[in-house]
MARMAR-588526 format. One line per field, with one value per atom (N, C-alpha, C, O): atom name; y, z, x; residue in one letter. Coordinates in steps of 0.2 Angstrom, whole numbers. Layout:
% residues N
fipa [CA ...]
Y [Y ...]
Z [Z ...]
X [X ...]
koltor [A ...]
% end
This chain:
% residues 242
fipa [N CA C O N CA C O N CA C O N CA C O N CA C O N CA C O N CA C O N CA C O N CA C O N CA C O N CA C O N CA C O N CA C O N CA C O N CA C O N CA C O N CA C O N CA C O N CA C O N CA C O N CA C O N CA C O N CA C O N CA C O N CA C O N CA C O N CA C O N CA C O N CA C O N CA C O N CA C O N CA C O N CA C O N CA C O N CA C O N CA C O N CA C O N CA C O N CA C O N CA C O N CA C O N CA C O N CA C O N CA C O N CA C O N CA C O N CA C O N CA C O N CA C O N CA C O N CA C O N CA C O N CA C O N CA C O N CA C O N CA C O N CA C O N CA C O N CA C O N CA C O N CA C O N CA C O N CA C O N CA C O N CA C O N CA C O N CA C O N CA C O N CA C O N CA C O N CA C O N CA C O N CA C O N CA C O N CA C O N CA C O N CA C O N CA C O N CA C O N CA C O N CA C O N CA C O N CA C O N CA C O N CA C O N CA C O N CA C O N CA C O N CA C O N CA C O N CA C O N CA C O N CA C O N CA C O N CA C O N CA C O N CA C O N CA C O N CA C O N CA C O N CA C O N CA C O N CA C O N CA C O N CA C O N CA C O N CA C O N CA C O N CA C O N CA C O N CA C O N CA C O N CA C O N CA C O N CA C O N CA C O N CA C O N CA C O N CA C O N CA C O N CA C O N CA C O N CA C O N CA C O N CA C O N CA C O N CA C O N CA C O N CA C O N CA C O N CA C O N CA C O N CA C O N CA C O N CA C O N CA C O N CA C O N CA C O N CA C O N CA C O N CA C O N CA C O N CA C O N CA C O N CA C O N CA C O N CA C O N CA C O N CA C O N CA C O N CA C O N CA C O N CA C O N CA C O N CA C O N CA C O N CA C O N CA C O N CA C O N CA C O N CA C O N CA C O N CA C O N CA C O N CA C O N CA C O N CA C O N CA C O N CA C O N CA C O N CA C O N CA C O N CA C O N CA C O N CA C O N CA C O N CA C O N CA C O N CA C O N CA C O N CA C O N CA C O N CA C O N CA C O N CA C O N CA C O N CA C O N CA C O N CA C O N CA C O N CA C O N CA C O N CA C O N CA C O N CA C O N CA C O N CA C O N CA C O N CA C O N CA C O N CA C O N CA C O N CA C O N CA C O N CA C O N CA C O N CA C O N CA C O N CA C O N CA C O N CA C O N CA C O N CA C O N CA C O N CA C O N CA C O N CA C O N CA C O N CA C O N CA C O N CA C O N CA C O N CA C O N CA C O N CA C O N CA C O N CA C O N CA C O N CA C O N CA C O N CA C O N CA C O N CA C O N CA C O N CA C O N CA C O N CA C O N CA C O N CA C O N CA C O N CA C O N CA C O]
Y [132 130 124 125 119 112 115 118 114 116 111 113 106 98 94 95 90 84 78 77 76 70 61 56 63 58 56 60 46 42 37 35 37 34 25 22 23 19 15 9 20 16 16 19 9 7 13 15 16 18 15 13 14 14 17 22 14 21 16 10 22 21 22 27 19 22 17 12 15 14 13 9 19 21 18 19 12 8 9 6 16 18 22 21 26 26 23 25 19 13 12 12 9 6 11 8 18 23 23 24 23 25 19 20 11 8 7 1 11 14 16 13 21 23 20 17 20 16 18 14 24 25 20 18 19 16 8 4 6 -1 -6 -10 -6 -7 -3 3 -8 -6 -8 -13 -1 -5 0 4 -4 -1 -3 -10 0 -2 -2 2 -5 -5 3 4 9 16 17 18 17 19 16 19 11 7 10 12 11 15 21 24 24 32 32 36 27 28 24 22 24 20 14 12 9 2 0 3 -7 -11 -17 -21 -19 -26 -28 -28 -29 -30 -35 -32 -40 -44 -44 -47 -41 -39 -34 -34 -29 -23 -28 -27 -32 -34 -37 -34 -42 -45 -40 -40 -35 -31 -28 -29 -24 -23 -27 -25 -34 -40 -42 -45 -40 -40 -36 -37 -33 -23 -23 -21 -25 -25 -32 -34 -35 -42 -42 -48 -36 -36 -32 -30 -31 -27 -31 -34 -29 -31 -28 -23 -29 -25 -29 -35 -26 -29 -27 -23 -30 -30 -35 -40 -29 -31 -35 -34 -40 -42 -36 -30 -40 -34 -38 -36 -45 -47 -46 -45 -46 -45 -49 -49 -55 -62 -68 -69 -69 -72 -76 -77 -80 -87 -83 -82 -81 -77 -73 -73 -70 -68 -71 -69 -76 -82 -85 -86 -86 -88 -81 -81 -77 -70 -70 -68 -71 -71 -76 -74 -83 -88 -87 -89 -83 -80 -76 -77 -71 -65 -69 -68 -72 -75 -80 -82 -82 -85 -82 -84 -75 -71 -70 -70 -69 -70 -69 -64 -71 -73 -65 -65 -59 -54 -50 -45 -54 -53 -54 -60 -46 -44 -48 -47 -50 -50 -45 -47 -38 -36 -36 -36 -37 -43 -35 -33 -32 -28 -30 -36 -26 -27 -31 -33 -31 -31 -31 -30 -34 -33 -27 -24 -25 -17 -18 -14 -26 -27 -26 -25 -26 -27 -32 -32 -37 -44 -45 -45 -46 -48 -52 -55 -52 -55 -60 -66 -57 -62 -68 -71 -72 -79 -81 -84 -78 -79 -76 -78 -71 -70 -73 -74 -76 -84 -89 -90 -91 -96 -95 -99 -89 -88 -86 -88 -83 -83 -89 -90 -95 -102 -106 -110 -104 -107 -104 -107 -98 -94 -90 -90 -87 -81 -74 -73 -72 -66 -60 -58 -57 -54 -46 -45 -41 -34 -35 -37 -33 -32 -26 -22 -23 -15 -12 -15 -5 -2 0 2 -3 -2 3 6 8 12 12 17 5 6 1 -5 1 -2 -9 -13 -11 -18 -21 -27 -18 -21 -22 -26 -19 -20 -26 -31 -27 -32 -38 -43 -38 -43 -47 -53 -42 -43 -48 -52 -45 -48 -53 -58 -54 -62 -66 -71 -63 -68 -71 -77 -65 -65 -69 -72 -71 -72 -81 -86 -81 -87 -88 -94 -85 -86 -84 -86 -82 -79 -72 -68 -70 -62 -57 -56 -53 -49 -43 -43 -37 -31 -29 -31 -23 -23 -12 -8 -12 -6 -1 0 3 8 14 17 16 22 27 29 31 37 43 44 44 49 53 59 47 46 46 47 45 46 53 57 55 63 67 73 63 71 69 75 65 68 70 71 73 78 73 74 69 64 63 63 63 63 54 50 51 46 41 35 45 44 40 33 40 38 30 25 28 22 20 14 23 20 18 14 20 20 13 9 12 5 -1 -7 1 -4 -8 -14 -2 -5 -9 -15 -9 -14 -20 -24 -19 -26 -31 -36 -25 -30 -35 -40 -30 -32 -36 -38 -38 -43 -51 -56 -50 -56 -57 -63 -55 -58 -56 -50 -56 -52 -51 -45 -56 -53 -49 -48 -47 -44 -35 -31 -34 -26 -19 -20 -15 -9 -6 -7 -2 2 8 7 12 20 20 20 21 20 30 33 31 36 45 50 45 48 55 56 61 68 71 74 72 76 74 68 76 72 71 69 75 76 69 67 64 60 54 49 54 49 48 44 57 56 52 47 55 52 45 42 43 33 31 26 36 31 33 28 39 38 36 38 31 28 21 19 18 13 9 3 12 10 7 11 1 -2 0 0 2 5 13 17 14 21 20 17 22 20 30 34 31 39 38 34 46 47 49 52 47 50 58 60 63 67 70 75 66 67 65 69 57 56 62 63 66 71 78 81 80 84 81 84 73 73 72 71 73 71 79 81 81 90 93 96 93 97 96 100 88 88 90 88 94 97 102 104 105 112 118 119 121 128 133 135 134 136 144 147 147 154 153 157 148 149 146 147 141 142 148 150 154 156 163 167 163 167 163 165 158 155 155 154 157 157 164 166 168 175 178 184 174 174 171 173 166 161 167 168 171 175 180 183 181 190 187 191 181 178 176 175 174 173 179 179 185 191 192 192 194 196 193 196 184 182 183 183 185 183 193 196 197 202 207 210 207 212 219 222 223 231 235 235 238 242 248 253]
Z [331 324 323 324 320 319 312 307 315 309 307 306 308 305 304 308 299 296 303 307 301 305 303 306 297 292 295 297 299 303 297 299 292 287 288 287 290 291 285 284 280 274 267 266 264 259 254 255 250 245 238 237 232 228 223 223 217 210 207 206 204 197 191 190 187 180 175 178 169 164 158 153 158 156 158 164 153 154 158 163 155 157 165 170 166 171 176 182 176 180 183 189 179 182 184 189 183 187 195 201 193 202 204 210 203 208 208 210 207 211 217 222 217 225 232 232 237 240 244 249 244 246 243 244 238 234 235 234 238 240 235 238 227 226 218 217 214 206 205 206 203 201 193 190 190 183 179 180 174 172 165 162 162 156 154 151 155 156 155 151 162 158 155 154 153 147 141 137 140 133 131 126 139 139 136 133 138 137 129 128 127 121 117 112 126 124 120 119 117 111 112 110 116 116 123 125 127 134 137 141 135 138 137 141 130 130 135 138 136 139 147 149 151 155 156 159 153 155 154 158 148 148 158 162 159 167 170 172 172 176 175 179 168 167 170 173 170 175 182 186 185 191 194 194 196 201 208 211 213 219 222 227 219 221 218 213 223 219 213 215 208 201 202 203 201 198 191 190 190 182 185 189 180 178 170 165 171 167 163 164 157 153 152 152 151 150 156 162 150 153 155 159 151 152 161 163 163 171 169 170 163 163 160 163 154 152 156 155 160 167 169 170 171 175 172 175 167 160 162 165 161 160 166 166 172 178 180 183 179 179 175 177 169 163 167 168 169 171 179 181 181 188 185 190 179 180 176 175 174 175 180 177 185 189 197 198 202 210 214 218 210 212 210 213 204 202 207 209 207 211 202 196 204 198 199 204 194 197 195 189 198 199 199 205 194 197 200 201 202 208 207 211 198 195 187 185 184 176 175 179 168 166 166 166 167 167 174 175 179 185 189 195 186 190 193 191 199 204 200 195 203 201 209 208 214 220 221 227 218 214 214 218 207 204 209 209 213 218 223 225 226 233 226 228 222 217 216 219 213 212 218 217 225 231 231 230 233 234 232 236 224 220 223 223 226 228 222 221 219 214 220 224 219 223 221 215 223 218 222 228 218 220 216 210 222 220 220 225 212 213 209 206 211 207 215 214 220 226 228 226 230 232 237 238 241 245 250 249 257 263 260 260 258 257 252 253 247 243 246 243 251 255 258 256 263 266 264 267 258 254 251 250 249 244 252 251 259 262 265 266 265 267 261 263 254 248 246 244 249 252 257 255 264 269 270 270 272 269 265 265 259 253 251 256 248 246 248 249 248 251 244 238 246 242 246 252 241 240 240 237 245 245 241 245 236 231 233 228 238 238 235 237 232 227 231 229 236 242 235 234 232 229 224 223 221 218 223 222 228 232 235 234 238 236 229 227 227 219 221 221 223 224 228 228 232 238 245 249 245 250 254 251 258 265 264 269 261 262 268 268 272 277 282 281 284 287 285 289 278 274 275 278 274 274 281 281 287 293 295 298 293 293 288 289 282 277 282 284 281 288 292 291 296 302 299 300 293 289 289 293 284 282 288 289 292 296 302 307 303 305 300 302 294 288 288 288 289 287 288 287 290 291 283 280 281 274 267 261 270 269 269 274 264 265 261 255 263 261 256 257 251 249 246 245 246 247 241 241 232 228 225 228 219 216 220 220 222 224 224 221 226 222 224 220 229 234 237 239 239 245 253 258 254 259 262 268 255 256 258 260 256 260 269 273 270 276 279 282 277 277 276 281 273 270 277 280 280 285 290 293 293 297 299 304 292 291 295 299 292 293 287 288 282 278 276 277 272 274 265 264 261 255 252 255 246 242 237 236 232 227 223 221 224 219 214 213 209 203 204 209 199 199 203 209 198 201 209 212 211 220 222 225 219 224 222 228 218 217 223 226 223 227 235 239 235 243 246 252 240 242 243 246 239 238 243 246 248 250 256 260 257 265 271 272 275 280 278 281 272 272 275 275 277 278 277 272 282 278 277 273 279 280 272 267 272 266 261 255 260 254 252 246 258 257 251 247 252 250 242 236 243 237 231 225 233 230 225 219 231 228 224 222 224 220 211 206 213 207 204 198 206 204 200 195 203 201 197 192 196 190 184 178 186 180 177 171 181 176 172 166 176 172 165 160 166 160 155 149 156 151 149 145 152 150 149 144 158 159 159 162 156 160 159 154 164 164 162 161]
X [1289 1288 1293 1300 1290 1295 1300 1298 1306 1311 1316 1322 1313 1318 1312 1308 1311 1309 1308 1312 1303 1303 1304 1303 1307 1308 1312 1317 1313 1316 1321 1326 1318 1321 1321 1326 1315 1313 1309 1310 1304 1301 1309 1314 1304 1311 1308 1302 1311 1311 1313 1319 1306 1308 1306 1302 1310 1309 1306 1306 1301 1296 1298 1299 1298 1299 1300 1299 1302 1303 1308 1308 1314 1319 1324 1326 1329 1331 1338 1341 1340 1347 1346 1350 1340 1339 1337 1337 1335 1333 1339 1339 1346 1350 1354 1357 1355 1359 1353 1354 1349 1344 1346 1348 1347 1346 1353 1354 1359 1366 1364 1367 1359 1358 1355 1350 1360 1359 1353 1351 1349 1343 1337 1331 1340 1334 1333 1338 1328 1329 1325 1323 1322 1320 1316 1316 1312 1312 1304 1301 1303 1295 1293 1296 1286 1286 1282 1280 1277 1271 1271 1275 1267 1263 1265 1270 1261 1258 1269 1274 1266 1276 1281 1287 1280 1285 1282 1286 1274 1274 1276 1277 1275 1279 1287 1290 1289 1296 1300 1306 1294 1295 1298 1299 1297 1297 1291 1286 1293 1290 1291 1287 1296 1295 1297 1303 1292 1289 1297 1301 1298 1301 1307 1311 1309 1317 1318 1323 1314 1316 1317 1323 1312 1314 1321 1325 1321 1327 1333 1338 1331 1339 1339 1343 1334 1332 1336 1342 1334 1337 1342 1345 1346 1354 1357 1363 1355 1359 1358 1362 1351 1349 1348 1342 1352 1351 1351 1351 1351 1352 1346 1346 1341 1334 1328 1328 1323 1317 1313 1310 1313 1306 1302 1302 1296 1290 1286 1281 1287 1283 1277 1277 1271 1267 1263 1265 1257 1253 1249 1249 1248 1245 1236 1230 1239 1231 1223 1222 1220 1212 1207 1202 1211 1208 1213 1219 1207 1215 1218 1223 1215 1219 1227 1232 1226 1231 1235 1241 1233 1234 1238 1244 1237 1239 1246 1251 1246 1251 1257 1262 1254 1259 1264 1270 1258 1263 1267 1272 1267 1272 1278 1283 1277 1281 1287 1293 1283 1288 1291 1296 1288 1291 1296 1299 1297 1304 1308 1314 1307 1313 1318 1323 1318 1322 1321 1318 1323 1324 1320 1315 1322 1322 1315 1313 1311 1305 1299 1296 1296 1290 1283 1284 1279 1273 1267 1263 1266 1261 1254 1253 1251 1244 1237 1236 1234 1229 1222 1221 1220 1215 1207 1203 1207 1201 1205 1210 1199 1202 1198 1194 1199 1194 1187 1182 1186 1176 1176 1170 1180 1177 1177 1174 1181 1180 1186 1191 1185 1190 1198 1198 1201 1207 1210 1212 1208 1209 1208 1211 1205 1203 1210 1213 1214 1221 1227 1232 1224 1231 1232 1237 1227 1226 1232 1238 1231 1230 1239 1243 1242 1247 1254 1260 1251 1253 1256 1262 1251 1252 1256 1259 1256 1263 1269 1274 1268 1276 1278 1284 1273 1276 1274 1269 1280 1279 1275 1277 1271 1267 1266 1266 1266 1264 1257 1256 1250 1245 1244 1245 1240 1242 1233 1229 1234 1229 1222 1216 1225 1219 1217 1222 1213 1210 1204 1201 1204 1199 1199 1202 1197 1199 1197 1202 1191 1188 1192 1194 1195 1200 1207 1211 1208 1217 1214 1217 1209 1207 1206 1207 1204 1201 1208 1210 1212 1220 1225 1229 1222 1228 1226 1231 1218 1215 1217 1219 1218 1219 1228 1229 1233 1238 1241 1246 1238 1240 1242 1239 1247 1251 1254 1256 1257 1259 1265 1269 1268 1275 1274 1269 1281 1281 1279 1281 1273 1272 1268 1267 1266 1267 1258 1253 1259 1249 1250 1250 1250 1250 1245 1241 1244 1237 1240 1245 1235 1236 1235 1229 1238 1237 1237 1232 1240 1240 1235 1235 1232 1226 1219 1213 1222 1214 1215 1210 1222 1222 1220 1218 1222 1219 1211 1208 1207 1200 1199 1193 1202 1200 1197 1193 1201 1201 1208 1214 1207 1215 1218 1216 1219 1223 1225 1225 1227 1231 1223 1224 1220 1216 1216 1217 1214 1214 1221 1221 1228 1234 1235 1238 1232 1232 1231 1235 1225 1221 1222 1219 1226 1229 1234 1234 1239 1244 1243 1245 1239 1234 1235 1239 1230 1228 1234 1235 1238 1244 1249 1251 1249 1254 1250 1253 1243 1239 1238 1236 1241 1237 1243 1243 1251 1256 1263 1262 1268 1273 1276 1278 1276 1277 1273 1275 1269 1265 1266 1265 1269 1271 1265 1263 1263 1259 1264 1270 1262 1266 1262 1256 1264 1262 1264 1270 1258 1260 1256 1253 1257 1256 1259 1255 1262 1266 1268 1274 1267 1266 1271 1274 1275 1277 1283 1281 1288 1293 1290 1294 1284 1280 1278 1279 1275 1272 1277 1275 1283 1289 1287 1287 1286 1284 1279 1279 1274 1265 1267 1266 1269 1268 1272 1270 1279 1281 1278 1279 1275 1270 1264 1260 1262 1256 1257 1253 1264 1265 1266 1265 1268 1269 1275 1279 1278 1283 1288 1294 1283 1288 1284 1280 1286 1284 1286 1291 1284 1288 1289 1284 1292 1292 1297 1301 1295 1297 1306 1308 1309 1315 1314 1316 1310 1312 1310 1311 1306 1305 1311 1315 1312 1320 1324 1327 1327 1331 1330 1334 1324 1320 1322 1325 1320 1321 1328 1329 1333 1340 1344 1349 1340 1343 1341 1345 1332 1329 1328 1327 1328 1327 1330 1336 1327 1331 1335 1340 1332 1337 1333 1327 1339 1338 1331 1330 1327 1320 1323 1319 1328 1328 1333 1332 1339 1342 1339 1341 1333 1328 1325 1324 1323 1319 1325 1322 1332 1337 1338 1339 1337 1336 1333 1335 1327 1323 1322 1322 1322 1325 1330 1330 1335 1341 1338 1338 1334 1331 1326 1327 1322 1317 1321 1319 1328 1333 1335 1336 1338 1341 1337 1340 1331 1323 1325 1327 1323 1321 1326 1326 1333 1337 1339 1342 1339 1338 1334 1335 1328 1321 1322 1318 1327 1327 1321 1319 1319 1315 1314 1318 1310 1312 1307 1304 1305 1298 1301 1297]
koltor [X X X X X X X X X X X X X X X X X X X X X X X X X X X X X X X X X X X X X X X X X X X X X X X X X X X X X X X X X X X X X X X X X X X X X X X X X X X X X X X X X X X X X X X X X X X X X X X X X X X X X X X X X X X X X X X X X X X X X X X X X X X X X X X X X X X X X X X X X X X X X X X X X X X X X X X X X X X X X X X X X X X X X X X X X X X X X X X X X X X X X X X X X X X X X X X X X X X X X X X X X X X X X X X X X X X X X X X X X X X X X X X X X X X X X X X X X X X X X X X X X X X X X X X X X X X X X X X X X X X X X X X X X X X X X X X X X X X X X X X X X X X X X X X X X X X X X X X X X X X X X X X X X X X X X X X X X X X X X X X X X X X X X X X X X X X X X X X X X X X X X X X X X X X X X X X X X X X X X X X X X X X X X X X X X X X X X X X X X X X X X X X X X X X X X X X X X X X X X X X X X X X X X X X X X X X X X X X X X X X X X X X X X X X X X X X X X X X X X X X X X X X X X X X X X X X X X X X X X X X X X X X X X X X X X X X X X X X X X X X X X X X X X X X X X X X X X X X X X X X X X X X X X X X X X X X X X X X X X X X X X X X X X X X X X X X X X X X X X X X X X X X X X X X X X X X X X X X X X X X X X X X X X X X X X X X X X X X X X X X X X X X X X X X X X X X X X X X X X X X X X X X X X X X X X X X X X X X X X X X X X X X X X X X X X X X X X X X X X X X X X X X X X X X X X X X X X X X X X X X X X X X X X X X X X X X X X X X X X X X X X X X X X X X X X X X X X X X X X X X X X X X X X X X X X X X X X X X X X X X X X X X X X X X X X X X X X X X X X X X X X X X X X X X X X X X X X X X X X X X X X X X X X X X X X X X X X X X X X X X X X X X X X X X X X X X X X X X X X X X X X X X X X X X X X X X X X X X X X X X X X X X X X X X X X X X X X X X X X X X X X X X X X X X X X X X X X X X X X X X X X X X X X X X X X X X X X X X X X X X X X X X X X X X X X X X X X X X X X X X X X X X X X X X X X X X X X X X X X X X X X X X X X X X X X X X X X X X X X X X X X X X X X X X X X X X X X X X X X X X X X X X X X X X X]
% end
């Protein structure tokens, strides 16, 4: 029975999130190579004003890459947004979704924007034809980020790894600078998975990276004592007694 990790420590890890002061404590760690962050979770965390909150970000963090994303539905505006956040600063990823909510391609605007040299994380993927289609639209342009959401294709009851398998291919066929990233993230499990995909980043939650910096490679016999002490310590707090 395998009783060590086969984690090589080869994919970059980066954090997710939105919170200003953690942001800049996670990208203290030097496992962390890297900052990514959305819409969804800037309103989780109770920003209001999209571009001060960035800049205070890029005030604190100048030695890693972030990517902010566009919020418009419209490309041209789209387009506008992305030139915007790309001159925030040297270190800035732009993230570009896959489609607007109608459905229509955005690939058009990512050949378009690649070209100019904004570096872009294209994100929101879920499917072979669209990793292919983002690295043909990619291929030649500024270094950017190919987003498939392994996580979200697991919550349907779908193996991921198969598609990550062959994203990989893609990318590293269309471009050397062309990086896969192993996006929506459940488990410390899937650090593993994303690098034996062939994946070249991941992005996880604060609390994964905590999990995989406490958990990896420990003791299965001393979690297993662990654990037990945690159960004897539950009851006796919540003051049980038959």
């Amino acid at each position: 029975m395998q009783n060590k990790s086969p984690y090589q420590g080869k994919i970059k890890i980066f954090s997710d999130g939105a919170d200003l002061k953690s942001m800049i404590e996670v990208s203290k760690n030097p496992l962390v190579k890297g900052l990514t962050t959305n819409p969804s979770l800037m309103r989780k965390a109770g920003v209001s004003d999209y571009k001060k909150f960035a800049l205070e970000v890029l005030a604190n963090i100048k030695d890693k890459g972030i990517s902010f994303e566009v919020f418009s539905d419209e490309l041209g505006e789209m387009e506008r947004q992305a030139h915007e956040i790309n001159s925030w600063g040297k270190n800035v990823y732009v993230k570009i979704p896959i489609s607007n909510t109608e459905g229509v391609s955005t690939l058009g605007l990512v050949k378009k924007l690649t070209q100019a040299g904004v570096k872009l994380n294209v994100t929101a993927l879920l499917t072979y034809r669209q990793v292919l289609e983002t690295a043909q639209s990619l291929q030649g342009g500024a270094p950017s980020i190919v987003s498939v959401f392994a996580g979200r294709i697991a919550d349907t009851g779908i193996d991921p790894m198969p598609l990550m398998y062959a994203s990989a291919e893609v990318c590293e066929a269309y471009g050397k600078d062309i990086e896969l990233l192993w996006a929506s993230s459940r488990e410390v499990w899937n650090i593993l998975q994303a690098e034996q995909s062939g994946c070249k980043i991941i992005t996880v939650t604060n609390d994964i990276l905590k999990k995989f910096q406490t958990m990896m490679n420990k003791d299965l016999s001393e979690l297993s004592l662990d654990t037990v002490k945690m159960f004897k310590k539950d009851s006796d707090d919540a003051g049980f007694n038959l």
